[in-house]
NUDREN-84828 format. One line per 8 residues: their letters; for each residue x, y, z of C-alpha. Coordinates in Angstrom, 1 decimal, decimal comma. Layout:
NUDREN-84828
A) X/Y/Z  ...
END
This chain:
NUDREN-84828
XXXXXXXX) 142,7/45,8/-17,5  141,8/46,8/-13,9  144,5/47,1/-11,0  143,2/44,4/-9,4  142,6/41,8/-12,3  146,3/42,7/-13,6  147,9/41,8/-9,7  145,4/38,5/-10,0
XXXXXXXX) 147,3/37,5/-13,3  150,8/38,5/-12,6  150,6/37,0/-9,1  149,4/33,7/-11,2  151,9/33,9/-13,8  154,6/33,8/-11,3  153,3/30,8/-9,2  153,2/29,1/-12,1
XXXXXXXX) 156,7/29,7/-13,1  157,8/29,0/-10,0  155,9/26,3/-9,8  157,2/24,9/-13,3  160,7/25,7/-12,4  160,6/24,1/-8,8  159,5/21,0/-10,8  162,3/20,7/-13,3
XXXXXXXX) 164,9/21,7/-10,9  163,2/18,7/-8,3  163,5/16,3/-11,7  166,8/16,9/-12,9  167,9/16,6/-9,1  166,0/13,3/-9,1  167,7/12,3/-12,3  170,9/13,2/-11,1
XXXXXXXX) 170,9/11,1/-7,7  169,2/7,9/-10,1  172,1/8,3/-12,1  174,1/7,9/-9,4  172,8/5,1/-7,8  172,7/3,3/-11,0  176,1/4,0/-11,7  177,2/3,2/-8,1
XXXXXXXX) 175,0/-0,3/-8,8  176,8/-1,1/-11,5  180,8/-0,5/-10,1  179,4/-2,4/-7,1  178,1/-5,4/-9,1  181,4/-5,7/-11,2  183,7/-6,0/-8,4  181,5/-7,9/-6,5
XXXXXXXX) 182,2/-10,8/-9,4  180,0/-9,7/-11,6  182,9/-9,0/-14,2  183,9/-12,7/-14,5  180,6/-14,3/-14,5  180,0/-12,1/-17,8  183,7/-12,7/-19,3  182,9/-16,7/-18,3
XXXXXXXX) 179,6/-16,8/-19,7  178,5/-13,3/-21,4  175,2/-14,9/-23,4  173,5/-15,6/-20,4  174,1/-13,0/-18,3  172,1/-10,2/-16,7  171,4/-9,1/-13,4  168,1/-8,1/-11,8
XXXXXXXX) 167,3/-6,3/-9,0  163,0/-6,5/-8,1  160,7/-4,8/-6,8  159,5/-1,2/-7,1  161,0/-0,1/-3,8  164,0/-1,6/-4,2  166,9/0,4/-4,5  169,9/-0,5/-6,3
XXXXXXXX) 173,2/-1,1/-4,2  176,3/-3,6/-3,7  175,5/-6,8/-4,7  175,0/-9,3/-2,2  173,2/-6,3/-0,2  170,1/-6,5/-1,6  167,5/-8,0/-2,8  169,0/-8,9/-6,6
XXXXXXXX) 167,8/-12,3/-8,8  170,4/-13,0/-11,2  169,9/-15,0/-14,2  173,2/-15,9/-15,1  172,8/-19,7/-13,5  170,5/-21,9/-14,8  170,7/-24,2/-11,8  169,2/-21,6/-9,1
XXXXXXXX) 166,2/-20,9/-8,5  165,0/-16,9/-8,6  164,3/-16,9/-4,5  168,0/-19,4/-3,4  170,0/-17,4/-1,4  172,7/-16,0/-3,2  176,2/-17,5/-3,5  179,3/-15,9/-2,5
XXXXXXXX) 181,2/-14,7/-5,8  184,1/-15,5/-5,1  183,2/-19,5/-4,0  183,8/-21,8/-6,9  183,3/-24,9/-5,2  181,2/-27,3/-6,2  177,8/-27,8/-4,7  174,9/-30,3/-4,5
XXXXXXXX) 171,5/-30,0/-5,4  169,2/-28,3/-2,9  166,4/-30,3/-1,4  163,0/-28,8/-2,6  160,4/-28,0/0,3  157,7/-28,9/-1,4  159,1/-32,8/-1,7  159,9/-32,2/-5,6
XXXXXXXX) 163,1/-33,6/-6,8  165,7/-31,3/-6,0  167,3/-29,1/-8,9  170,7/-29,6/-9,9  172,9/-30,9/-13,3  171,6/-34,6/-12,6  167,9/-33,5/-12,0  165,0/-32,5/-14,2
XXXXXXXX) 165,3/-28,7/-15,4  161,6/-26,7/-14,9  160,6/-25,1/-18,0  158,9/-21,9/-15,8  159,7/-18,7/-17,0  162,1/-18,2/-13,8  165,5/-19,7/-15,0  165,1/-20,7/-18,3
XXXXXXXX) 162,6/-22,2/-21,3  163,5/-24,0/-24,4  167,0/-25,0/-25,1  168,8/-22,0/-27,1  166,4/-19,6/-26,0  168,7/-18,3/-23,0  167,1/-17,3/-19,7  164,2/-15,7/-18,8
XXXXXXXX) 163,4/-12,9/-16,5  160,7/-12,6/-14,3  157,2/-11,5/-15,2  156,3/-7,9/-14,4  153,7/-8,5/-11,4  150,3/-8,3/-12,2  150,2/-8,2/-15,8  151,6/-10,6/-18,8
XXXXXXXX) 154,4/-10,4/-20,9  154,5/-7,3/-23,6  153,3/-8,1/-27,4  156,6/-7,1/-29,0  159,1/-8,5/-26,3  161,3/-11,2/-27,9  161,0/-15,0/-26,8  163,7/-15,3/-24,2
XXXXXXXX) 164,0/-11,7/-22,8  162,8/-10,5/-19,6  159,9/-8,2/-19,4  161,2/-5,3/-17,9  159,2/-3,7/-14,8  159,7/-2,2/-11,1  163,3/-2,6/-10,8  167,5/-2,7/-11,9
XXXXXXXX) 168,4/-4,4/-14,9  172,2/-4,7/-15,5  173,3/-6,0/-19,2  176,8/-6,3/-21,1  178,0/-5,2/-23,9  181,8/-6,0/-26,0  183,9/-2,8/-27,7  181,5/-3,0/-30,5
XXXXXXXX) 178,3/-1,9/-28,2  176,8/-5,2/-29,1  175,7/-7,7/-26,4  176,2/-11,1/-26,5  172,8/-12,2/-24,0  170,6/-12,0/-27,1  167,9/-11,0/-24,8  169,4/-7,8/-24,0
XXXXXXXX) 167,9/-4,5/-25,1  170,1/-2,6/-28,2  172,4/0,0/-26,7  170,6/3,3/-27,3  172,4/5,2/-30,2  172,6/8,4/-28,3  174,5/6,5/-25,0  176,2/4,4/-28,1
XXXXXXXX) 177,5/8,5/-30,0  178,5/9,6/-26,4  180,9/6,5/-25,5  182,0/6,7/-29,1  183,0/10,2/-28,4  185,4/9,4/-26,1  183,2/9,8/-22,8  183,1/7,2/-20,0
XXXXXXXX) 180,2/7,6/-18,3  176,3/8,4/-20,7  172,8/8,5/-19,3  169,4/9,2/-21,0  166,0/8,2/-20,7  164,1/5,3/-22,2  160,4/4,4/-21,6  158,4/1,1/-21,8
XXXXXXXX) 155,2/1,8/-22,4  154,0/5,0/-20,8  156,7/4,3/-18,6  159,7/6,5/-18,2  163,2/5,3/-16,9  166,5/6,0/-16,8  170,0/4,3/-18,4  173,2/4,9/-17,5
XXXXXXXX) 176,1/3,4/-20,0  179,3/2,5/-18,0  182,9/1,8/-19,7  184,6/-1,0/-17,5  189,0/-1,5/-16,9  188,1/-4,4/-19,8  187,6/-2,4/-22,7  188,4/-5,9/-24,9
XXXXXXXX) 186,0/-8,1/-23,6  182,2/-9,4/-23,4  181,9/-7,1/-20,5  183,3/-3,6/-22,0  180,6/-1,6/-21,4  177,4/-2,1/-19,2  174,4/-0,4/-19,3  172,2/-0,2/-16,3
XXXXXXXX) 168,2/0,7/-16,4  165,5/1,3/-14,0  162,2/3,0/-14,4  161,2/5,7/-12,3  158,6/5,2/-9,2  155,0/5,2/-10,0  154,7/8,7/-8,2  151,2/10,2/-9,4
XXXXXXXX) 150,4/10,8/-5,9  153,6/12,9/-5,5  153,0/15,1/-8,5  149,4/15,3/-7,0  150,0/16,3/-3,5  152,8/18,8/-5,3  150,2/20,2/-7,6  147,8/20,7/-4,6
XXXXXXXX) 150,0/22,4/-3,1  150,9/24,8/-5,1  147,5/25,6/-6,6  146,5/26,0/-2,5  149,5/28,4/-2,2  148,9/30,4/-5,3  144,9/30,7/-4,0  146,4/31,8/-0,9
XXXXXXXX) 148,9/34,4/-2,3  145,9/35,7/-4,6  143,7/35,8/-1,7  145,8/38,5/0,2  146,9/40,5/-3,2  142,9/40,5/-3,7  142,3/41,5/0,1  145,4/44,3/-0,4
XXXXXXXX) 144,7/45,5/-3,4  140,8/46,1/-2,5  141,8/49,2/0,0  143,6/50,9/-2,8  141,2/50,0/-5,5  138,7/51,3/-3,6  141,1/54,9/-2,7  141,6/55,7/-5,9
XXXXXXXX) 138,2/55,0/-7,2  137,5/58,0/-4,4  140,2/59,6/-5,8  138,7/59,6/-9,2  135,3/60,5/-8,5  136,4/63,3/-6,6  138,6/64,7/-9,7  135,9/64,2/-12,1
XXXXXXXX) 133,6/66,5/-10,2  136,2/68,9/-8,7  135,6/72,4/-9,4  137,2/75,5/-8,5  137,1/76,4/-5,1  136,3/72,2/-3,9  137,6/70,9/-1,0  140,7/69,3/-1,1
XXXXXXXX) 141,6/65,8/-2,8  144,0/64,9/0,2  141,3/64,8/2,5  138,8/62,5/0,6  142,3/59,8/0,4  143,9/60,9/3,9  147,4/58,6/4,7  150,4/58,4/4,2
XXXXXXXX) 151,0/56,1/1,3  151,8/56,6/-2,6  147,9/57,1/-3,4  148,0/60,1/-0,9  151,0/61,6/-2,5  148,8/61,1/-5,7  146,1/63,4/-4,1  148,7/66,0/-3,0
XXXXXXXX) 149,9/66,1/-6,9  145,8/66,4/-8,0  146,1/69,2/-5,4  149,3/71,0/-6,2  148,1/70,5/-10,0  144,4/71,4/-9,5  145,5/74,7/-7,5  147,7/75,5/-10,1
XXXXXXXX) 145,4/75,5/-12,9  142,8/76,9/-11,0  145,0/80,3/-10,1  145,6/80,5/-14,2  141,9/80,2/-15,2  141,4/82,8/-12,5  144,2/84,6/-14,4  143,2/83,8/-17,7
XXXXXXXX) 139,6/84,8/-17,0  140,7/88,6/-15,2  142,5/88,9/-18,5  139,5/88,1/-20,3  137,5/91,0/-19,1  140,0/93,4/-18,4  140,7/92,7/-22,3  136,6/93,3/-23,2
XXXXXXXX) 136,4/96,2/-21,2  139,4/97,8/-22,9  138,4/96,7/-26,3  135,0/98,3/-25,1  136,5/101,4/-24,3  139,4/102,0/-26,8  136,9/101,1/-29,5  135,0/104,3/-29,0
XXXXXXXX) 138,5/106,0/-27,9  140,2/105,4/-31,8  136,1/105,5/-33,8  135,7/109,0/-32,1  139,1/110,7/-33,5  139,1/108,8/-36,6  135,5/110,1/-37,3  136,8/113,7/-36,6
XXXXXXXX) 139,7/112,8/-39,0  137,5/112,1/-41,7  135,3/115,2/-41,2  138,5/117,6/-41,5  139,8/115,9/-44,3  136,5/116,0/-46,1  136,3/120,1/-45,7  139,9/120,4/-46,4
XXXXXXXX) 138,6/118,4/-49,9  135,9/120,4/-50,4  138,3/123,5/-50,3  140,4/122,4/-52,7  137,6/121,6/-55,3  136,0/124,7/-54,5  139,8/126,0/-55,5  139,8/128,1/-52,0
XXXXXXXX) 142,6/128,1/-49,5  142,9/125,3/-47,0  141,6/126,7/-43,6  144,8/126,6/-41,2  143,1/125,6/-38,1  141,2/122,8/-39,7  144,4/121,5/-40,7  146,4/121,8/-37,7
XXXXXXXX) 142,9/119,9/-35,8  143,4/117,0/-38,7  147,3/116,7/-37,7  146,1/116,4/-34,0  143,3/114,0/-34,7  145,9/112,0/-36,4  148,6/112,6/-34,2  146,5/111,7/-31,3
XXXXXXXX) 145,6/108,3/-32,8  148,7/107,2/-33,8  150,0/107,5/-30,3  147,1/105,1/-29,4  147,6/102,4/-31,3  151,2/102,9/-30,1  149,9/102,3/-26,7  147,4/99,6/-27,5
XXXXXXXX) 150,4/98,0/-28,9  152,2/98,2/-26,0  149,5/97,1/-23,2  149,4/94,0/-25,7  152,7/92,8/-25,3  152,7/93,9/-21,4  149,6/92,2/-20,7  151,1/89,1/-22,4
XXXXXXXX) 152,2/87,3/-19,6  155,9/87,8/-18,2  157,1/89,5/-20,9  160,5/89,0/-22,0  162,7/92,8/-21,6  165,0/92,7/-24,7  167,3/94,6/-22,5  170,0/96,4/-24,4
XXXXXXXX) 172,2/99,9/-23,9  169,9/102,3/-24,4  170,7/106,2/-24,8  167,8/108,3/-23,4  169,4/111,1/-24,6  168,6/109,7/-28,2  165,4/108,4/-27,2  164,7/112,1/-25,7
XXXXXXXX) 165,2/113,5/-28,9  163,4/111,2/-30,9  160,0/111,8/-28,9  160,4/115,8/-28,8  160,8/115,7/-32,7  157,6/113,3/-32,8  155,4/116,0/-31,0  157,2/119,2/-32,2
XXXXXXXX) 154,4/119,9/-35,3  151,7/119,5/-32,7  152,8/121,8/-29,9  154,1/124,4/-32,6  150,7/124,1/-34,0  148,6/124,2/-30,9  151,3/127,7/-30,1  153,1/125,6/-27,5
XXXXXXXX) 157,1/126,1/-26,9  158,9/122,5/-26,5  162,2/122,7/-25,4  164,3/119,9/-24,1  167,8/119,8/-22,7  169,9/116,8/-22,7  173,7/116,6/-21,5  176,6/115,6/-23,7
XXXXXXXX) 177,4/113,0/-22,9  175,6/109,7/-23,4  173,4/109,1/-20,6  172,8/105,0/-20,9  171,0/103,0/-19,3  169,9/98,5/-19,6  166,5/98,3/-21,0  163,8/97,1/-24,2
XXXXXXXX) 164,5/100,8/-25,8  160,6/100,0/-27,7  159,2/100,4/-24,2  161,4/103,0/-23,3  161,1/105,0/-26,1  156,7/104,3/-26,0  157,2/105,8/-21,5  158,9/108,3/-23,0
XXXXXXXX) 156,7/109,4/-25,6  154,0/109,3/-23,3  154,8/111,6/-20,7  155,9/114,3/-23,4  152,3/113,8/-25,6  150,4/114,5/-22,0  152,2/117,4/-21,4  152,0/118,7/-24,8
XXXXXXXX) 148,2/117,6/-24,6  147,4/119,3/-21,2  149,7/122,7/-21,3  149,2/126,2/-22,2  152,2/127,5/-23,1  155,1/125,7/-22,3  156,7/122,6/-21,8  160,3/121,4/-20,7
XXXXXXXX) 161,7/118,2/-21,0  165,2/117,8/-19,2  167,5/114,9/-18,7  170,3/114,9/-16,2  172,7/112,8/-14,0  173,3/112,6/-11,0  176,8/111,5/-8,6  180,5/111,5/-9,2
XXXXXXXX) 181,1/110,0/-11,8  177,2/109,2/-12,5  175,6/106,6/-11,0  171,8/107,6/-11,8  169,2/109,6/-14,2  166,6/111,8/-14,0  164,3/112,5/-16,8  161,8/115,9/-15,8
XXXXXXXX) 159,1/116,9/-17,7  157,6/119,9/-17,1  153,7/122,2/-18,4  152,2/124,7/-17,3  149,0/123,0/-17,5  145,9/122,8/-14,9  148,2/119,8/-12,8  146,4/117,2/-11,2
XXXXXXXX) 144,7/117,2/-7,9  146,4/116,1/-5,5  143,5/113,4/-4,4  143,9/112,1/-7,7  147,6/111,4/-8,4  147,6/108,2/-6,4  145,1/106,9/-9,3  146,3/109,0/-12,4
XXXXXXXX) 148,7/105,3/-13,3  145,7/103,2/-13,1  144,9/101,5/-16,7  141,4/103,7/-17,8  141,9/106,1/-15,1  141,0/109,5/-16,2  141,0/112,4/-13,7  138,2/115,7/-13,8
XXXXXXXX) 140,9/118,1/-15,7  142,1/115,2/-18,0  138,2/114,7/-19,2  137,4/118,0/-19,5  140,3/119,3/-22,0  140,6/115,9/-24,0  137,3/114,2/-23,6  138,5/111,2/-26,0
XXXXXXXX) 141,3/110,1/-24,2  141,5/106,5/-23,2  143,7/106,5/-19,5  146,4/104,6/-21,0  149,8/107,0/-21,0  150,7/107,2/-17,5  149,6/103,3/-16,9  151,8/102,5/-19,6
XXXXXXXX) 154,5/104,3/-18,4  154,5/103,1/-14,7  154,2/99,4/-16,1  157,6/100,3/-17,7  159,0/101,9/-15,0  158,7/99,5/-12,4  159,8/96,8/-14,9  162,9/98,2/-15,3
XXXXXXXX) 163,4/98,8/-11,7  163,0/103,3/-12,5  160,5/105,0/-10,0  158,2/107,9/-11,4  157,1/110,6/-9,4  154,3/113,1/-10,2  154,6/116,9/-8,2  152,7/119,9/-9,0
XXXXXXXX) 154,9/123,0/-10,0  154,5/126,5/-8,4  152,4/128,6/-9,2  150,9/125,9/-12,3  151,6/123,0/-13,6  152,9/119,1/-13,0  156,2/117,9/-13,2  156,1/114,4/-14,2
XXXXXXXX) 160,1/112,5/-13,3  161,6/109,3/-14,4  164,7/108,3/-12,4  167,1/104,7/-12,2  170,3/103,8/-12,6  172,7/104,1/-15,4  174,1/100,9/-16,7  177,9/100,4/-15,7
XXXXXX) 180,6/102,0/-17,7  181,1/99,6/-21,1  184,9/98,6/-19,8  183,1/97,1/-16,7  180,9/94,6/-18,3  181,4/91,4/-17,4
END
């Protein structure tokens, strides 16, 4: 669902719910102030004389209070017809409760002969019908008595009805309506006061169920009823309202919503057809609001990936060209190899010595790739990222000795003296000892590789007590210009001199070993040595003594 469709619909939702709850919260308020009008009607009307005019004649008695905008109040105070006197008519004024004396009939305007106990009775439906049928209340204006209602009772319309009822919650005005059973369970229960609803018709109203101070008599419990106002045009106008205030409301979330909508649609289009290199997604949404702060993410995020594909991608070709160029760099010794090794066969079949010199090339050959798939090995896991040092104590006097003993068979067979000199005690340093021992290695192969005589590898400290290391490896070998040393660490690199003597080397020793180095935190130097050579030095700091560890 779209931004703006989900804001129309939630906005909606809640109008209605607040709309739904504003109207029960209105009708039980309503209820509650009926209720107490009723039940203020009804304490009124008892001690207003009501009480003994039920206890002195309870089958015929019921008050009435018409019209629909009559409220009910105090007897006396309003507006009520009472039916308990079948000498009155519905419009005399009303007598004073407490003023038994006797009084004469009334004269009639209208010339008739007046009403009274000596007179002729009407038969209307105002005060009475038959004998034995008890009194009758007054029509509900503008329409004829209900089907179902009983002869003798009052058809119940706009207005307060008031009945009686003895301990048993049975009336004894025959006409009266049957005490509801839930108003009839809650008095039961012990309560004194019960209200519910009833309805006549399609007609809803309320009841309210009184106890009285005579819980003996006729007149134990009253129950007093009124239907609620026609108010259709109320609900209407209330309806209107609200629909008009939720149109509203939707109106300015459609209005407000539209700028953003129509932001991040230009944020969207502008992030499907970014490329590396496009302008930035700030600008196209410029502000200072949450969809701006979007923009600045799609920027922070889009930069980011953009600087790893340009990574990713100089990896790519740095990682062709050296598969270009390392492939030719292993085929070409490996095809010598296999030439020496199939003379040396053909020796042996032929059941004549193995030629020396053809042997001693094979162990170079061999010798000489081993030491590159060391070093392809090692510019894999270096090119891998930030790779992770396994940093441990490392003895380079141990490592030292290790590489010397590696390249020992090939300088002794090429007639080159390798010495090395290492001091006695352990010279240790923090570091990955693989890439250690691979520098290492390295810088001894190249000089065994380029020298002509001699080569001298010597370790050393340095301060009181040591502090550092130096690592120096010495040939007597053609050196390197001196135009070229600032490029002899580049990866493929290879200088004139290096070319010349081994033509199938790949530029990967000294590379390798200044990667190392400077991951470590060690420096190497290259000098040239009077009157030939090139000493190549390793140097750093020794890791603390092992009681100072933290």
């Amino acid at each position: 669902m779209r931004l703006r469709a989900r804001l129309v619909v939630a906005v909606a939702g809640t109008a209605a719910l607040l709309v739904t709850g504003w109207w029960f919260v209105s009708s039980r308020q309503r209820d509650a102030r009926l209720d107490d009008a009723l039940l203020e009607f009804a304490v009124a009307t008892l001690d207003a004389g009501g009480r003994a005019r039920c206890e002195a004649d309870p089958g015929r008695f019921v008050v009435f209070v018409p019209g629909p905008g009559a409220m009910p109040g105090p007897l006396g105070r309003g507006p009520f017809r009472r039916f308990d006197d079948p000498a009155r008519r519905p419009d005399d004024p009303p007598r004073r409760p407490d003023d038994g004396a006797p009084r004469g009939p009334r004269p009639r305007d209208d010339g008739a002969p007046p009403r009274g106990p000596g007179g002729p009775q009407p038969a209307g439906p105002d005060v009475g019908g038959p004998a034995g049928q008890g009194p009758v209340g007054p029509p509900l204006p503008g329409g004829p008595r209900p089907d179902d209602a009983r002869p003798g009772r009052p058809r119940e319309g706009d207005g307060t009805w008031l009945w009686a009822y003895d301990a048993t919650f049975v009336s004894h005005n025959t006409a009266a309506p049957p005490l509801p059973p839930a108003l009839v369970d809650a008095l039961a229960g012990g309560a004194r006061i019960a209200a519910a609803d009833y309805h006549v018709g399609d007609r809803a109203g309320r009841q309210v169920a009184l106890r009285t101070t005579a819980p003996d008599g006729p007149c134990a419990v009253v129950l007093v009823r009124r239907l609620r106002p026609q108010d259709a045009g109320d609900l209407s106008t209330l309806w209107v309202g609200a629909l008009a205030l939720a149109l509203g409301v939707l109106g300015a979330v459609w209005l407000a919503a539209g700028t953003v909508v129509r932001r991040l649609r230009r944020l969207e289009q502008h992030v499907g057809r970014a490329a590396p290199g496009a302008d930035s997604a700030e600008a196209v949404v410029a502000g200072d609001d949450e969809v701006t702060s979007v923009a600045r993410a799609f920027d922070r995020a889009g930069g980011a990936i953009r600087a790893h594909l340009a990574t990713v991608e100089a990896r790519e070709r740095t990682l062709r060209d050296f598969v270009g160029n390392t492939t030719h760099d292993v085929g070409t010794p490996l095809t010598v190899l296999q030439a020496h090794l199939a003379t040396l066969r053909d020796q042996a079949d032929e059941g004549r010595p193995a030629d020396g010199e053809r042997v001693k090339r094979a162990l170079e050959e061999a010798h000489y790739v081993g030491m590159l798939l060391h070093n392809l090995g090692a510019i894999a896991r270096l090119e891998a990222g930030e790779v992770h040092l396994d940093r441990h104590r490392v003895d380079l006097g141990a490592v030292l000795r290790r590489a010397v003993d590696r390249h020992a068979p090939i300088a002794r067979g090429r007639g080159i003296a390798l010495e090395h000199a290492v001091p006695e005690a352990a010279v240790e340093v923090l570091g990955d000892v693989t890439l250690l021992e691979q520098a290492v290695s390295n810088v001894v192969h190249n000089a065994v590789s380029y020298a002509d005589h001699n080569v001298a590898v010597v370790l050393e400290t340095s301060g009181t007590p040591p502090t550092g290391f130096r690592l120096r490896v010495l040939d007597d070998g053609p050196g390197i210009p001196p135009d070229e040393v600032a490029r002899v660490t580049e990866r493929a690199y290879r200088g004139a001199t290096g070319r010349t003597r081994r033509p199938g080397g790949g530029g990967l020793g000294l590379a390798i070993v200044k990667d190392v180095l400077d991951r470590h935190g060690f420096a190497l130097t290259l000098a040239p040595v009077e009157p030939r050579g090139l000493e190549v030095g390793l140097a750093g700091r020794l890791a603390p003594p092992a009681d100072a560890r933290a």
